[in-house]
N, C-alpha and C positions, 0 to 999 in steps of 0.2 A: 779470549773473547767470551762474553756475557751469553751465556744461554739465554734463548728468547724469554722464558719466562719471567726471568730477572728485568725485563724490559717492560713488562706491563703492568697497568699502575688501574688501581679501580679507586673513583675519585668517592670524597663523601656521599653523594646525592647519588650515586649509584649502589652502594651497599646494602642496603635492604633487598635490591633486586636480586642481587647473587647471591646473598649469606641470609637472608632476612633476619639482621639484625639492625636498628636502627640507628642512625646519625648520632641521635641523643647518647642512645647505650655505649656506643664505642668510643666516642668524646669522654663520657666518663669513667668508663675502664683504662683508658688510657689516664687519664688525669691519676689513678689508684694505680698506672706500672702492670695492669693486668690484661695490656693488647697492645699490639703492633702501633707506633707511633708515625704519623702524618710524615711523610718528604716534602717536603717545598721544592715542587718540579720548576716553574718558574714566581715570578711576585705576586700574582694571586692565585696561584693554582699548586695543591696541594693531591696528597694521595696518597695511598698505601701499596708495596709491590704485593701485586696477586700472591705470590709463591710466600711472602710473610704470612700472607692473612690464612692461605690453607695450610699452610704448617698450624699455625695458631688454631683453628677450628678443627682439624684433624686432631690436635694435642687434647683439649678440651672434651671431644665428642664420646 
């Protein structure tokens, strides 16, 4: 069974709020291989698992 965290997803338009990094900036760090890549949770709805994204800013900091 998936630990909760693995379960939670923080969508583009909320990123700034938690990490305060921007839409733009992680769209193109991803397009360069240097952030966590989008999931496609359903057909328009996208996101990243939390527990990626603090790994990644913890790695970084």
């Amino acid at each position: 069974m998936k630990a909760i965290d693995e379960k939670i997803f923080v969508r583009p338009a909320e990123i700034k709020g938690i990490y305060g990094i921007s839409r733009s900036t992680a769209y193109r760090l991803m397009k360069i291989d240097k952030f966590p890549k989008l999931i496609r949770l359903t057909e328009g709805c996208r996101g990243w698992r939390k527990i990626e994204l603090d790994i990644h800013f913890k790695a970084v900091a």
